[in-house]
DRENVEX-11405 format. One record per residue (C-alpha): y, x, z. Coordinates in pm, 1 decimal, padded with zeros to 6 digits, m for minus. Each point is the difference from the previous one (the first is absolute). Example, Ala and Ser with C-alpha at 12.3 -4.5 7.8 and 13.67 -1.06 7.14 Angstrom:
REC       c2       c1       c3
REC m00450.0  01230.0  00780.0
REC  00344.0  00137.0 m00066.0
REM end
This chain:
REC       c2       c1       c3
REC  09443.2  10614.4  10051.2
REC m00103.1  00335.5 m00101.8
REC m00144.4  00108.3  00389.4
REC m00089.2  00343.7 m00055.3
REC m00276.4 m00033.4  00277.3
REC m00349.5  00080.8 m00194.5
REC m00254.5  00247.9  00164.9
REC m00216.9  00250.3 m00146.1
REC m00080.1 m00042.5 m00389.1
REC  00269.8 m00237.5 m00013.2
REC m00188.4 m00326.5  00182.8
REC  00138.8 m00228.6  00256.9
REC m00060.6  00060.5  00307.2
REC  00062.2 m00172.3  00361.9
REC  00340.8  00002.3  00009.7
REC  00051.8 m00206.8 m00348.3
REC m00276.4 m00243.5  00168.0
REC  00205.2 m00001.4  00287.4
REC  00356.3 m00069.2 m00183.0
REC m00161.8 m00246.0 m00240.1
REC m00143.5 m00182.0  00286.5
REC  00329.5 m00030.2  00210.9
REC  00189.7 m00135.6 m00323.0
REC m00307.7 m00273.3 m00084.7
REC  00045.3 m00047.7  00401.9
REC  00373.5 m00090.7 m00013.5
REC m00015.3 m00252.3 m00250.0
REC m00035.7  00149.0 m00325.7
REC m00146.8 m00299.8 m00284.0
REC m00092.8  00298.4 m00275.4
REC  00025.2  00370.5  00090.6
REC  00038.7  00232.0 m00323.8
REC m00131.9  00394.8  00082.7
REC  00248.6  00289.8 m00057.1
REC m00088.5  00135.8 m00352.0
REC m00370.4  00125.9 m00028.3
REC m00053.6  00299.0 m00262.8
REC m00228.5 m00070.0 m00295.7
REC m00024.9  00359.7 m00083.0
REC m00007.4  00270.2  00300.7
REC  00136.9  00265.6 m00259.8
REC  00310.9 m00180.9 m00009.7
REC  00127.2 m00107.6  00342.4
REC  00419.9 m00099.8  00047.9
REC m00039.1  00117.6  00348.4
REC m00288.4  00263.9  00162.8
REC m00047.8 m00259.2  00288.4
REC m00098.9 m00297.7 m00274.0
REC m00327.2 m00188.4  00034.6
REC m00213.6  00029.4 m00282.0
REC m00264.3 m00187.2 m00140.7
REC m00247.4  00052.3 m00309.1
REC m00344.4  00063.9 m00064.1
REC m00050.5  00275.4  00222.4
REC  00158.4 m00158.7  00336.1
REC m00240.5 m00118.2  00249.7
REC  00053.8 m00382.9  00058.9
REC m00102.1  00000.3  00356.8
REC  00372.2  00031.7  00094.5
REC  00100.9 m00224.6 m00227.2
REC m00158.0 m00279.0  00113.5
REC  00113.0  00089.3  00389.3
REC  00390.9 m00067.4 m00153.6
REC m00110.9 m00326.5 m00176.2
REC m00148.4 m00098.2  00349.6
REC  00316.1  00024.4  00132.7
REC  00114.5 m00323.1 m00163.2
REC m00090.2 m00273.1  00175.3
REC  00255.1 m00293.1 m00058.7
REC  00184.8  00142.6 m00262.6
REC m00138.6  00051.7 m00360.7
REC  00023.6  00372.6 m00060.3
REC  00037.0  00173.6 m00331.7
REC m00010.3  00369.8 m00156.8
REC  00295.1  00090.2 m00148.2
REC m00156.9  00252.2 m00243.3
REC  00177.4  00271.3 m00225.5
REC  00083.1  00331.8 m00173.0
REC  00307.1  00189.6  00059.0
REC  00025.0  00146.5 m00390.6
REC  00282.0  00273.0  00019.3
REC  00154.5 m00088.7  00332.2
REC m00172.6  00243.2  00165.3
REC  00114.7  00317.6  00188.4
REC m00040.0  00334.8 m00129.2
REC m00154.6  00144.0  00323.5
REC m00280.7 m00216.8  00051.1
REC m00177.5  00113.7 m00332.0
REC m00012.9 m00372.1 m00118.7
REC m00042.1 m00056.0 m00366.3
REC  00343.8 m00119.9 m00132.4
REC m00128.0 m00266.2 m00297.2
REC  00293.4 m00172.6 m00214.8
REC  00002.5 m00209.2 m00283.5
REC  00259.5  00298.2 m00147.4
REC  00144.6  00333.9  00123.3
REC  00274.3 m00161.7  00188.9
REC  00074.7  00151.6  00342.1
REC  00036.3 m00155.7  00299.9
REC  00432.1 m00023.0  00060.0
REC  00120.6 m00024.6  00341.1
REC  00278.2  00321.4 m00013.1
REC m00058.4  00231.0  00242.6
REC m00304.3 m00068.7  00085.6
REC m00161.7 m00022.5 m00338.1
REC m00169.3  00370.4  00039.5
REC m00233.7 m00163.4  00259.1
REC m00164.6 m00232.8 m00325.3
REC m00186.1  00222.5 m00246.2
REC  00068.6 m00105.4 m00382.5
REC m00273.9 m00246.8 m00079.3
REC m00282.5  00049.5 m00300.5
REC m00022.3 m00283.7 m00245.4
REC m00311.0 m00205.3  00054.9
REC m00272.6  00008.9 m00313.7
REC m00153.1 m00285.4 m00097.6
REC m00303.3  00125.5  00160.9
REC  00212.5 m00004.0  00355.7
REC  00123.1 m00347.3 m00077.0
REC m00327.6 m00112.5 m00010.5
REC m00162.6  00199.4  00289.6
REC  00332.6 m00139.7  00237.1
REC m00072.8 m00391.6 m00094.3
REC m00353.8  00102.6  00075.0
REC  00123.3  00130.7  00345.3
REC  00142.3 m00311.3  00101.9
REC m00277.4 m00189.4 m00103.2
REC m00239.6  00208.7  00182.1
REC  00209.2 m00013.5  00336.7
REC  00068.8 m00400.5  00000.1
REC m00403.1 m00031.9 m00045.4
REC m00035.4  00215.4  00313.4
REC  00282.0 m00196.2  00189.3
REC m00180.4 m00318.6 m00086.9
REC m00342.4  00161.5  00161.2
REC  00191.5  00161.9  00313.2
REC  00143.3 m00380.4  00042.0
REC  00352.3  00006.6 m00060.9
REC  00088.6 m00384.5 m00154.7
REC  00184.5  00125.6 m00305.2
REC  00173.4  00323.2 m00138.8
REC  00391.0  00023.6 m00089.0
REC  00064.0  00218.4 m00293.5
REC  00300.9  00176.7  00050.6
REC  00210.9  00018.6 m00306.0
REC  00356.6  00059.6  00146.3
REC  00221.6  00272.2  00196.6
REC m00046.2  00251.5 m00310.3
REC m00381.9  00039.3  00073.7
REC m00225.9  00062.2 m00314.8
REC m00033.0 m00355.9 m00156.3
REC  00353.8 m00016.6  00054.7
REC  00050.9  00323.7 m00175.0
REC m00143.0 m00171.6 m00355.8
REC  00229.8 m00301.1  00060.1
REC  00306.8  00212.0  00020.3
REC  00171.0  00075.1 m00329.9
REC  00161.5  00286.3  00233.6
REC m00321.4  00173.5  00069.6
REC m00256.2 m00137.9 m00301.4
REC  00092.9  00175.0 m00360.0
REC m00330.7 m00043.3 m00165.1
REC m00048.2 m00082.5 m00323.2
REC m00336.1 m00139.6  00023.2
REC m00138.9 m00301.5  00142.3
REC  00121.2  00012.1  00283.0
REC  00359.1  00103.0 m00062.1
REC  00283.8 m00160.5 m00206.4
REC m00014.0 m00383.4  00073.5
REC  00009.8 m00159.6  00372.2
REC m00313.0 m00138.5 m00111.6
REC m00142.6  00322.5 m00069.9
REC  00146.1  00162.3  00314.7
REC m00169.8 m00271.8  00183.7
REC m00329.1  00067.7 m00200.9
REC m00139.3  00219.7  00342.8
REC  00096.6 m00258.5  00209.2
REC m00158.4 m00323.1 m00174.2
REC m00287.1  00247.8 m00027.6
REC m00099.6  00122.7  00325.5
REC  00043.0 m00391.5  00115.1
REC m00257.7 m00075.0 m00290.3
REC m00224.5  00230.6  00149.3
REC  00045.3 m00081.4  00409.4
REC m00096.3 m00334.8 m00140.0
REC m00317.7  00077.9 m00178.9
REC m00095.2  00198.6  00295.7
REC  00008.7 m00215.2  00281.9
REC m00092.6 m00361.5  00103.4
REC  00182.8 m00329.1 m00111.2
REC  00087.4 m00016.7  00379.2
REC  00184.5  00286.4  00021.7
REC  00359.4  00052.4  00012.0
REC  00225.3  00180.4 m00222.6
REC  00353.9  00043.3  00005.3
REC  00301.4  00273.4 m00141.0
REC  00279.4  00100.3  00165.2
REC  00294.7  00066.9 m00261.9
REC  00368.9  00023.3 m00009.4
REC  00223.4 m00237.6 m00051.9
REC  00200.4  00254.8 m00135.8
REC m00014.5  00449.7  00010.3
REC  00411.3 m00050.5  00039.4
REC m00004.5  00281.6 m00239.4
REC  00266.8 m00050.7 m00340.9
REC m00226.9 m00035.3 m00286.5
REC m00324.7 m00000.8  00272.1
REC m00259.1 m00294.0  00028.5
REC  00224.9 m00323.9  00070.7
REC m00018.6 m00345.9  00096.6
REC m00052.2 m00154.3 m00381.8
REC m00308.8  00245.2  00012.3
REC m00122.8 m00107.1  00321.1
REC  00029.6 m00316.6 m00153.3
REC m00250.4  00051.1 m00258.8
REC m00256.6  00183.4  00198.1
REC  00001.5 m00260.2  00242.3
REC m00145.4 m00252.9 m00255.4
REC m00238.5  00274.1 m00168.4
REC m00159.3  00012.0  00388.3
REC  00041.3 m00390.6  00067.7
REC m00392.3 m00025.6 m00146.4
REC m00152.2  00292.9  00158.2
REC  00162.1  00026.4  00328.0
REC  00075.5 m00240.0  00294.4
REC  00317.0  00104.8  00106.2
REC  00254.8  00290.7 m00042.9
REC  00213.7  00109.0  00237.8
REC  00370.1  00133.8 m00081.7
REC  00182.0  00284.9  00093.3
REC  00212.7  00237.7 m00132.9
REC  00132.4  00387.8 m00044.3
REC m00179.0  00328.9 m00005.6
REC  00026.3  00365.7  00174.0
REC  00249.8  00069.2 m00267.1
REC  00191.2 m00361.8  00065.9
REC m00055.9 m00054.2  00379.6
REC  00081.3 m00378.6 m00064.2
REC m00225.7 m00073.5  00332.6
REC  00225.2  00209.8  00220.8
REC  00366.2 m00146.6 m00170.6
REC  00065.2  00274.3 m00237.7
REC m00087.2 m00129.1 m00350.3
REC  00085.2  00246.8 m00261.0
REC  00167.6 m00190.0 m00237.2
REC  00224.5 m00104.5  00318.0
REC m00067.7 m00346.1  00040.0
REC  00124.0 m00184.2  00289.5
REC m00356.6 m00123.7  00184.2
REC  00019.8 m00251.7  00320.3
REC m00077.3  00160.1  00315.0
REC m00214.0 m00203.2  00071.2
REC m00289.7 m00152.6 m00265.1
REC  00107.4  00300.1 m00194.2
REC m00125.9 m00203.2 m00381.0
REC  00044.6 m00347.9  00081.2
REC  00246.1 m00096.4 m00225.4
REC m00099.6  00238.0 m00293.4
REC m00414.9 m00095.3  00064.2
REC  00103.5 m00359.6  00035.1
REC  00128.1 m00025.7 m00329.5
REC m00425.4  00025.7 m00109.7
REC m00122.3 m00277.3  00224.5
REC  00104.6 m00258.2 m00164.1
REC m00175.2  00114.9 m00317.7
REC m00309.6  00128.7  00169.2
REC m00358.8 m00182.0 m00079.4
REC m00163.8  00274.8  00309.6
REC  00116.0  00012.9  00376.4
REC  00253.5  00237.9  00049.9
REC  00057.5  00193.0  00306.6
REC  00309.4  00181.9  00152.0
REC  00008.5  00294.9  00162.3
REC  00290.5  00237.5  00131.4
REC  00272.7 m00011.0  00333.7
REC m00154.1 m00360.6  00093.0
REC  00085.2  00059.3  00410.9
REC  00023.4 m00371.9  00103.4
REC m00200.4 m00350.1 m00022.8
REC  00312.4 m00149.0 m00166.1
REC  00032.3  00227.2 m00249.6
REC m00362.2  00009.5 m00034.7
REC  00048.6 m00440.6 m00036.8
REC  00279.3  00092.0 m00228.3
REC m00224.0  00201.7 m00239.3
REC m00259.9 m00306.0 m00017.5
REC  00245.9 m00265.8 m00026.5
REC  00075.9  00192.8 m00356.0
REC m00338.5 m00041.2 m00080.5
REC m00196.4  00311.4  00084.2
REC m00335.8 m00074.4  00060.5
REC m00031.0  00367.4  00298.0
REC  00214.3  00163.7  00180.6
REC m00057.7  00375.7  00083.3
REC  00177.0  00120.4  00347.1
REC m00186.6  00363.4  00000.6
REC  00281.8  00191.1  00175.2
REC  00064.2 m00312.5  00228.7
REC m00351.7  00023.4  00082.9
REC  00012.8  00386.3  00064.2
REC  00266.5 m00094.7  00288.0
REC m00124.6 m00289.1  00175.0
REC m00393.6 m00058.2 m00148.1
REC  00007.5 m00384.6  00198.5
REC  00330.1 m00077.3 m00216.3
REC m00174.6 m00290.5 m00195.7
REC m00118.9 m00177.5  00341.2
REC  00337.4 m00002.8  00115.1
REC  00143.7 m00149.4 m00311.5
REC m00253.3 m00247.3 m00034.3
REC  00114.1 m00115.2  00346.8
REC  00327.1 m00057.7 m00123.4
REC  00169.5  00334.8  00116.0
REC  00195.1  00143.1 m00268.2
REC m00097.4  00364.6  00172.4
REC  00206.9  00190.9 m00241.7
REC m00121.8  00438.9  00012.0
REC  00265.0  00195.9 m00020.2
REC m00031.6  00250.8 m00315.5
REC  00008.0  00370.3  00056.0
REC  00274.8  00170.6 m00141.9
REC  00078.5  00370.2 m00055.8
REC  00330.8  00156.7 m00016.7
REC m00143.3  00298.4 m00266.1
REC  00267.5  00032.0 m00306.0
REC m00268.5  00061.1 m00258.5
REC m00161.8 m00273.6 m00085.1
REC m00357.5  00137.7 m00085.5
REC  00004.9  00154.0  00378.1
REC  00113.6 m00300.0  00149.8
REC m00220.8 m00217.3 m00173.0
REC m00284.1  00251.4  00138.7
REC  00121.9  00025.5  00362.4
REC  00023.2 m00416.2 m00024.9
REC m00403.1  00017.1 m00092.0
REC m00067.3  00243.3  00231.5
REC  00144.6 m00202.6  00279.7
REC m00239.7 m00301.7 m00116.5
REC m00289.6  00193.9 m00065.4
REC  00027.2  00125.9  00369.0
REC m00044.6 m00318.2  00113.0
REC m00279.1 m00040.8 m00195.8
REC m00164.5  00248.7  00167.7
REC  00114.7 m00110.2  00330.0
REC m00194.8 m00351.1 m00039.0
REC m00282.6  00161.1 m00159.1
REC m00041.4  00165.1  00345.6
REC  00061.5 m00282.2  00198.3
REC  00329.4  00105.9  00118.9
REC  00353.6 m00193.5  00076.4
REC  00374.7  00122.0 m00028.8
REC  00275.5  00035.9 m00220.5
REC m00094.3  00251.0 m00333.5
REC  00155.1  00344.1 m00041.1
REC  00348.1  00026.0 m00110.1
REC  00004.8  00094.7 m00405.1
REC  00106.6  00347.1  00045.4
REC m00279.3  00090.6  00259.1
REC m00247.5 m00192.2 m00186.1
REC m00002.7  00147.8 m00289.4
REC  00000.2  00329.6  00169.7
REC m00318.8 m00091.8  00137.2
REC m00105.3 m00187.6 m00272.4
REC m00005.0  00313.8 m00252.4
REC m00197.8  00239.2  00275.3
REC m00248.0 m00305.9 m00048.3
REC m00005.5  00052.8 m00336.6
REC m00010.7  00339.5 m00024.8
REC m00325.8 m00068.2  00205.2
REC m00144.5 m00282.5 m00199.5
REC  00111.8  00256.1 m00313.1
REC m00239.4  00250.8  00083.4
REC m00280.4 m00218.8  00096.9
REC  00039.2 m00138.6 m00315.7
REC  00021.7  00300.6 m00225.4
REC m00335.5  00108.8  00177.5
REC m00134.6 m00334.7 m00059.8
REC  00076.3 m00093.8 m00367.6
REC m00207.8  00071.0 m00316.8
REC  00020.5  00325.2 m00151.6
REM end
């Protein structure tokens, strides 16, 4: 879940205490954060919290606390070039290769290729901010390496053209990956967790696919102790049923049958995330030998969902839909919807979300908000 609910200088505040705490409340076993910044000069949304060597802990800690019977871990990350042009945001890339979503590409400023210098300063980052999560108390930290983010970015043949090191081969696209978990593991405890989110597929033609998922899978399987699976990006919107290469996806369990194809082969736990809405389907997705199961939307609808399944109700949650013709702005309005219900939680409050439509409207005088809070805010 990306919640979009940090306070000033981009730190959690009493509302992600409160959400976290309703979710660990109703029956949660692990609880993965929304994406946390590594880097505050490169944010993928203005309301994104941010950690690195400059954030004061104190709050940090207050959001582990929140966690009380459910292990809770920092999903931890750097948006590379998917970020928008009017928050200021450093766009970083592994090449020069825009951001492609039609109409609404002018909102994504064309990215600078990363030196070798940046490389090295951005596995730093993450290594920095997992050490801090470990010290604020989180259990582990989730490296997010999917949905077109920055790590994902190197592993795409789409997006990486480099020549060097870390360009050419899958195994030197994966080279920042393999790297900044080298470096989260030199950094923190034995104890500590580590995982990486990645996609089973970018359901892009000639993008990162499921024989390279394959393969990174088994590069992690040493340093990692479990990677979860999802799929798509903001140019491929695989999560919301629009895959670009127009693939057919269930409507329910969205990568089942194309992520189950890796259990089998798998020598890590594997995890499954994306339109899981009911305890069957959630059983279903075990029964094929995923070790997790990640309900974040379901959760975002009805936070006691796992109580009621484990005692026995199916309780299926009704996905929001939008009736939008683009796909980008339904996708959006679909977000919006979820992420006011986020904020409805994280204020202790009941009832059905905001329709798409009027969420989003509301959603992007928010931003505009968080925007300039942020653009006051970041390094110069």
């Amino acid at each position: 879940m990306e919640e979009q609910l940090a306070g000033s200088g981009g730190h959690p505040d009493d509302r992600l205490v409160t959400l976290y705490r309703t979710w660990d409340r109703g029956g949660a076993g692990t609880m993965l954060t929304g994406h946390v910044m590594v880097d505050r000069s490169a944010v993928a949304q203005p309301a994104d919290v941010i950690l690195d060597a400059t954030s004061d802990l104190e709050p940090f800690r207050a959001w582990a606390a929140a966690a009380e019977a459910s292990s809770f871990w920092m999903q931890i990350n750097h948006p590379g070039r998917v970020v928008q042009r009017d928050t200021g945001s450093r766009a970083l890339a592994p090449s020069a290769v825009p951001v492609n979503v039609g109409s609404l590409s002018k909102l994504f400023p064309v990215p600078t290729p990363m030196t070798a210098e940046e490389i090295h300063d951005t596995v730093e980052r993450f290594a920095v901010t997992a050490a801090l999560a470990e010290r604020a108390g989180f259990a582990g930290v989730q490296i997010h390496a999917a949905h077109g983010y920055l790590l994902a970015q190197f592993l795409s043949p789409l997006v990486n053209k480099r020549t060097d090191r870390w360009g050419g081969s899958l195994r030197n696209r994966a080279r920042m990956l393999l790297d900044v978990v080298a470096a989260v593991r030199a950094r923190v405890s034995p104890g500590f967790g580590i995982a990486v989110k990645l996609n089973s597929a970018d359901f892009q033609r000639g993008g990162f696919d499921l024989e390279d998922a394959h393969h990174v899978i088994e590069w992690l399987s040493d340093g990692v102790d479990f990677v979860e699976l999802s799929g798509g990006s903001v140019e491929s919107l695989a999560t919301a049923g629009s895959p670009a290469d127009n693939r057919t996806l269930e409507r329910e369990a969205y990568f089942l049958e194309l992520a189950g194809e890796l259990v089998e082969s798998a020598s890590v736990p594997l995890m499954l995330t994306g339109g899981i809405r009911r305890a069957r389907v959630a059983e279903e997705v075990m029964a094929r030998g995923f070790s997790l199961v990640g309900v974040a939307t379901a959760l975002a609808q009805r936070p006691d969902a796992p109580l009621s399944w484990l005692a026995g109700e199916d309780g299926e949650v009704t996905a929001v839909r939008s009736a939008l013709r683009s796909r980008s702005l339904r996708a959006a309005a679909v977000q919006a919807s979820v992420t006011s219900r986020l904020r409805d939680i994280s204020r202790g409050r009941s009832g059905r979300p905001l329709p798409p439509v009027a969420a989003l409207v509301v959603d992007q005088y928010r931003r505009s908000r968080a925007r300039r809070r942020y653009r006051r805010e970041r390094p110069a």
